[in-house]
C-alpha positions in Angstrom: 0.0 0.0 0.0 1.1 3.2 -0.8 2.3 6.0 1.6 -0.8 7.8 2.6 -0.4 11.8 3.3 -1.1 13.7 6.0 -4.3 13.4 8.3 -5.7 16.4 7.2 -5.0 17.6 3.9 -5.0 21.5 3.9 -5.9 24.2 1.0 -8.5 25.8 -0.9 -9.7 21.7 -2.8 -10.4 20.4 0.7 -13.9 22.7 0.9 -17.4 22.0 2.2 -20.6 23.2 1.2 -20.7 25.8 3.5 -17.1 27.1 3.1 -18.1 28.7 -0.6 -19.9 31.8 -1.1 -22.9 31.7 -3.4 -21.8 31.9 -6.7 -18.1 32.7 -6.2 -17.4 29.9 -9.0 -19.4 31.4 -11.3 -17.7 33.9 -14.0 -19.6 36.2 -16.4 -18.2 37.0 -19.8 -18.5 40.4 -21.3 -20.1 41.8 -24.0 -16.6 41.9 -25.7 -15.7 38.6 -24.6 -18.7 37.0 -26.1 -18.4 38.7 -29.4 -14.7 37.1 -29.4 -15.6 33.8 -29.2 -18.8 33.8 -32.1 -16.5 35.5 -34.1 -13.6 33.2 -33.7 -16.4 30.4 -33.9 -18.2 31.5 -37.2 -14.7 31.9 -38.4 -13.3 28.3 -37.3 -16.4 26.7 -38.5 -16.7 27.5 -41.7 -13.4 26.5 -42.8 -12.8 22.8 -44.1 -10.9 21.5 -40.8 -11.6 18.4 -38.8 -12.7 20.3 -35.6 -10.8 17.4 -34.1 -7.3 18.9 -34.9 -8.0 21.9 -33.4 -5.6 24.2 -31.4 -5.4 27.7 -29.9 -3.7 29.2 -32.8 -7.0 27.6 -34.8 -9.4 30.2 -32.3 -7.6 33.5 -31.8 -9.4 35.0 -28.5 -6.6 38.0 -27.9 -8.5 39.7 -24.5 -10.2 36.3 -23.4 -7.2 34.0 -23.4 -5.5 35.8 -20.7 -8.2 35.6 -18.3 -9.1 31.8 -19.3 -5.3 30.8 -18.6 -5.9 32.8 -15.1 -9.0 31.0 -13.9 -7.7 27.5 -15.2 -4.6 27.8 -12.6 -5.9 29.4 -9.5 -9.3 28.1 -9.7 -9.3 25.1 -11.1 -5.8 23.3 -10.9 -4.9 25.6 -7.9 -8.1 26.4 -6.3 -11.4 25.1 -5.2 -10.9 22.5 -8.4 -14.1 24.2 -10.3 -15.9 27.3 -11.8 -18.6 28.2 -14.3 -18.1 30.6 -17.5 -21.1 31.9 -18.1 -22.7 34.2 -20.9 -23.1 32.5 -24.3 -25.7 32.1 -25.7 -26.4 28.6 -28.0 -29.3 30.0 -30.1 -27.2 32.5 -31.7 -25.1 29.6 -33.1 -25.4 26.6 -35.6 -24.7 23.3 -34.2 -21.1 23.3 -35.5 -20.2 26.7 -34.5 -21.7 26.1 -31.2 -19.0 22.9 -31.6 -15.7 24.7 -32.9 -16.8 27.4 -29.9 -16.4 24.8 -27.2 -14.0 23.0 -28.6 -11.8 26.4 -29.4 -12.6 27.5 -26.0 -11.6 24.0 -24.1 -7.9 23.8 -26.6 -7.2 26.9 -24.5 -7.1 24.9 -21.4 -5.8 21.9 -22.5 -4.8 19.3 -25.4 -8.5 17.2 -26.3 -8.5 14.1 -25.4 -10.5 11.2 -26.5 -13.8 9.9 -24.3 -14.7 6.3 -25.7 -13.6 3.7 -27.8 -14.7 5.5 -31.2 -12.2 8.2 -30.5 -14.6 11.1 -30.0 -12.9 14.1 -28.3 -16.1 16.6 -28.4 -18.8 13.9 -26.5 -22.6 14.3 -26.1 -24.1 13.9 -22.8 -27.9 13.3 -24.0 -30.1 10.3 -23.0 -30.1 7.5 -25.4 -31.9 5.3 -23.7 -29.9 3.2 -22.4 -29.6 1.8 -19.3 -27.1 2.0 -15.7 -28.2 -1.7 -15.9 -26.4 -2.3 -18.7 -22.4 -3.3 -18.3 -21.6 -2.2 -21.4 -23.2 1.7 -20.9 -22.3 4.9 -20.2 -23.8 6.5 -17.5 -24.1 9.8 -19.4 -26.0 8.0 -22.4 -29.4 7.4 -19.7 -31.6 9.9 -17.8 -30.7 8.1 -14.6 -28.8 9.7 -11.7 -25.2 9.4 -12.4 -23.6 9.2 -8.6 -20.3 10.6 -7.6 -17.6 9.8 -9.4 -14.9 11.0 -11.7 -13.9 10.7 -15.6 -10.5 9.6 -17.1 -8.9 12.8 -17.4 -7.8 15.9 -15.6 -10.2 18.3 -16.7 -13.4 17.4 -18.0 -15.4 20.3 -19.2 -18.9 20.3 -19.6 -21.1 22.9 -21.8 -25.3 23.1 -22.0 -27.0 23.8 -24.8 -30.5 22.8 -23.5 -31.0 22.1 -19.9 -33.6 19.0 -18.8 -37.5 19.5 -18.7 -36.6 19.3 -14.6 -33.8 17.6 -12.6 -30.3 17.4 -14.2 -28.6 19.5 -11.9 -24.6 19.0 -11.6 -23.6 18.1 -8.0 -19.9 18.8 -7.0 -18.1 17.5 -3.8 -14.4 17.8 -2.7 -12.7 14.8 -2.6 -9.9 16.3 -0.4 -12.8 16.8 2.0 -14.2 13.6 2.0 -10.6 12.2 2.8 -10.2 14.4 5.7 -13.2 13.3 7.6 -12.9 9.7 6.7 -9.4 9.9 8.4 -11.5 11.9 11.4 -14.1 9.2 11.7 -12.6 5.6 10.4 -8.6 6.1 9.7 -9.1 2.0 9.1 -11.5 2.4 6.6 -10.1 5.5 5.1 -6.5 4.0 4.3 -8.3 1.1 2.4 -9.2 3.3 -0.5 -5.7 3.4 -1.0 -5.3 0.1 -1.9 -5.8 -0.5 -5.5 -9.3 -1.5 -6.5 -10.6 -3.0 -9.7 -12.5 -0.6 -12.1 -14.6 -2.0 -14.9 -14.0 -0.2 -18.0 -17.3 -0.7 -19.3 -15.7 -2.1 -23.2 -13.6 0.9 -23.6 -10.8 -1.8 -24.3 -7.6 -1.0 -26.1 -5.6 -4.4 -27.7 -3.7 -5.6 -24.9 -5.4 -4.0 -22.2 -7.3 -6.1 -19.6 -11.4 -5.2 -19.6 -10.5 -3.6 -16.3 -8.0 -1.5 -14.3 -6.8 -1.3 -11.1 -6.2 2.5 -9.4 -6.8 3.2 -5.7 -9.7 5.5 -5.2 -7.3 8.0 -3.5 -4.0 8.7 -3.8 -1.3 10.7 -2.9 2.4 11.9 -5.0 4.7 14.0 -4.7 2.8 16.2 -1.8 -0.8 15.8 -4.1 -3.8 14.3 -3.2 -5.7 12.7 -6.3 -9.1 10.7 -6.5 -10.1 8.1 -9.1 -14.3 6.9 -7.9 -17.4 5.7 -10.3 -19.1 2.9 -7.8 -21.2 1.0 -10.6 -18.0 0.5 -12.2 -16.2 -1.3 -9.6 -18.9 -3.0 -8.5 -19.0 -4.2 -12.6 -16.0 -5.5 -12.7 -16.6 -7.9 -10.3 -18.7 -9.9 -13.4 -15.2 -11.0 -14.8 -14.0 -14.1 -13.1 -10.4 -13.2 -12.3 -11.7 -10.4 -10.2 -12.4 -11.2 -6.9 -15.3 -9.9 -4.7 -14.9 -6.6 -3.1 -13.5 -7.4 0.8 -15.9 -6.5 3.9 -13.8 -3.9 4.3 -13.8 -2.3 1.1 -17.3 -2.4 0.8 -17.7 -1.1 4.6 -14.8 1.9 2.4 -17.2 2.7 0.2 -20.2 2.8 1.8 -18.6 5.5 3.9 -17.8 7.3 0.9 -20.7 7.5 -0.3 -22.4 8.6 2.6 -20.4 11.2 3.0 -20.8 12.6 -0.5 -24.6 12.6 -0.2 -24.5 14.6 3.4 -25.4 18.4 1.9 -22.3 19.6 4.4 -20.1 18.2 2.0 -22.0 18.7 -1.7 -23.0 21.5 -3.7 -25.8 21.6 -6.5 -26.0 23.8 -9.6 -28.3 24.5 -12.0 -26.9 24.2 -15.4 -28.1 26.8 -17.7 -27.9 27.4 -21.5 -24.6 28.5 -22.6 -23.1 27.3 -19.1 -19.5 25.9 -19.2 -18.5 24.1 -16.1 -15.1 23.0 -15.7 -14.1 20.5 -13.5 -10.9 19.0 -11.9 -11.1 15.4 -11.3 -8.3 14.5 -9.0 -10.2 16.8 -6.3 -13.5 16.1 -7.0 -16.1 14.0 -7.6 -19.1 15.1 -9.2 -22.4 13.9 -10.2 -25.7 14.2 -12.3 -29.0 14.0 -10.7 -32.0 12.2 -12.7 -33.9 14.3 -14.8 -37.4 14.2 -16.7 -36.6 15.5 -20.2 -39.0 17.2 -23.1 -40.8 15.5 -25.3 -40.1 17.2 -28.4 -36.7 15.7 -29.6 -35.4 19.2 -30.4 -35.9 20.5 -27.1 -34.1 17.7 -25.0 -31.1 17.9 -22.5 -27.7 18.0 -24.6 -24.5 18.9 -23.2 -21.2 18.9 -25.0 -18.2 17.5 -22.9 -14.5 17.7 -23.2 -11.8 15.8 -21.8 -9.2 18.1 -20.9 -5.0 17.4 -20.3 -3.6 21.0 -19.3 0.2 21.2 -19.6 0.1 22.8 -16.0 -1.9 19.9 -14.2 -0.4 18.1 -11.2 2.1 15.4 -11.5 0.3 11.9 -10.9 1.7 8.4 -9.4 3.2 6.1 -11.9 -0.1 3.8 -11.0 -2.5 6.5 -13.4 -0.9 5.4 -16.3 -2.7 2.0 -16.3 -6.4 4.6 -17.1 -4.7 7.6 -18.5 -1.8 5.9 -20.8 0.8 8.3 -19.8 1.3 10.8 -16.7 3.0 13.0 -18.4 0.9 16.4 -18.1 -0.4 17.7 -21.2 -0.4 14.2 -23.1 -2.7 11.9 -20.5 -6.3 10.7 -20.2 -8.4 9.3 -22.2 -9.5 6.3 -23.9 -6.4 4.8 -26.1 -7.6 5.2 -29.3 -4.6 5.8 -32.0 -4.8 9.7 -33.1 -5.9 9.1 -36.6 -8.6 7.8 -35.6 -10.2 10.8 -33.1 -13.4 12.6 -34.1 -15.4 15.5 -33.2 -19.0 14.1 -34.0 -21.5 16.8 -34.3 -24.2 15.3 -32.6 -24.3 11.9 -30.5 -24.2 8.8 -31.7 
């Protein structure tokens, strides 16, 4: 088992509910600022380029970039591990534009990384009707409540174009948090999660890799605290036979974990609204999706875009992370292996 860190792990990541002020996370764009990026995306989209390849240089935002960098570091990577740009407005864009404005925004942060086994690096969080019931899904492709947990990457941003009919709020908790008070209330239980732990993939197999891997839910390297949790998925895994059942112990882990994450001292809700981007550091939080009742006209229906972020400034990560994200080396990690010919920015989802 690896070294754990301190007791209690200090800093601006290791917040509870109460600790934020309303809306501190939340950043308005300008008048300005907004006219930048529908330019920039009018402009990007309607030349012949696989939004897939893009870069910064593709999207010049001259007054916006500056600030962007700023909130990515001291909020996000440095910070309270989120915030919320606010201000656009989907309507006043086609679907693509409203693509190569996300995307051109998000290769500001960070290189694009791919999300699933097709290589798609701008996903679609929409309800296909599928089913949490089904080994082979993705949460994000049902209407059901997600749970907390966290994606395969260091950033993963998240963009609405049409909220739910009702429910579909985004949930956020500090995993640094939820550390501390496990080592307050069960030290025991809490230095279990950082034991490795089997986590299904769900069939986002590359050749050679097993249907599974195997990351401690918290970890700690070179003086950082980093969390790796989805629940189904671990409990999943256990369907291949050279897994073995989770121990009491773990179970008696988790369960503590997720007890914790549901207490409101610990979470915070918000609403996602149209032209929302939410940005989200996984390795100190977890977040989730409550279940939500959507339209029933087709064109009205929940649909987020989501990118999987890997900024050159993220914190350095334990050899163990390269089994999920491939390589540790900031700037070129996460994701789902799929060999760079072969990523995609679909326009809609599959």
């Amino acid at each position: 088992m690896q070294a754990p860190p301190p007791a209690v792990i200090e800093g601006p990541a290791a917040w509870r509910s109460a600790d934020l002020a309303p809306g501190e996370w939340r950043h308005v764009l300008s008048g300005a600022e907004i006219a930048e990026i529908e330019r920039a995306a009018r402009a990007l989209a309607a030349r012949d380029l696989d939004l897939a390849d893009v870069t910064a240089g593709d999207f010049p935002l001259p007054t916006l970039a500056p600030r962007l960098a700023a909130l990515l570091a001291a909020e996000v990577l440095g910070g309270r591990g989120f915030a919320v740009i606010s201000g656009l407005d989907p309507s006043a864009l086609s679907r693509r534009e409203n693509a190569a404005a996300f995307l051109g925004v998000g290769a500001h942060m960070g290189a694009l990384r791919p999300q699933n086994a097709a290589g798609h690096v701008l996903g679609h969080v929409k309800d296909l009707g599928r089913s949490a019931a089904d080994p082979t899904a993705r949460l994000y492709q049902t209407h059901e409540r997600q749970t907390y947990h966290t994606d395969s990457c260091d950033v993963v941003g998240l963009m609405c174009l049409r909220p739910a009919r009702a429910g579909g709020r985004s949930s956020l908790v500090s995993s640094v948090a939820l550390h501390n008070e496990m080592r307050r209330l069960r030290p025991d239980l809490a230095l279990t999660l950082f034991e490795p732990i089997e986590t299904d993939r769900r069939g986002e197999v590359a050749p050679g890799q097993a249907p599974w891997f195997n990351i401690p839910v918290f970890t700690w390297h070179a003086g950082r605290f980093a969390g790796m949790y989805q629940r189904q998925y671990i409990e999943s895994a256990r369907r291949f036979a050279e897994v073995p059942p989770l121990t009491a112990a773990q179970i008696e882990a988790l369960d503590l974990l997720d007890a914790l994450a549901e207490d409101p001292t610990f979470h915070l809700e918000l609403e996602f609204l149209p032209g929302d981007i939410q940005l989200v550091n996984n390795h100190v939080l977890f977040h989730d999706r409550t279940a939500f009742e959507d339209w029933p006209e087709p064109e009205r229906r929940r649909h987020l875009l989501r990118l999987w972020l890997a900024p050159p400034g993220a914190q350095a990560l334990p050899p163990v992370f390269a089994e999920r994200f491939d390589s540790v080396t900031p700037g070129a990690r996460g994701g789902v292996s799929v060999p760079r010919a072969e990523w995609q920015a679909p326009l809609d989802a599959a």
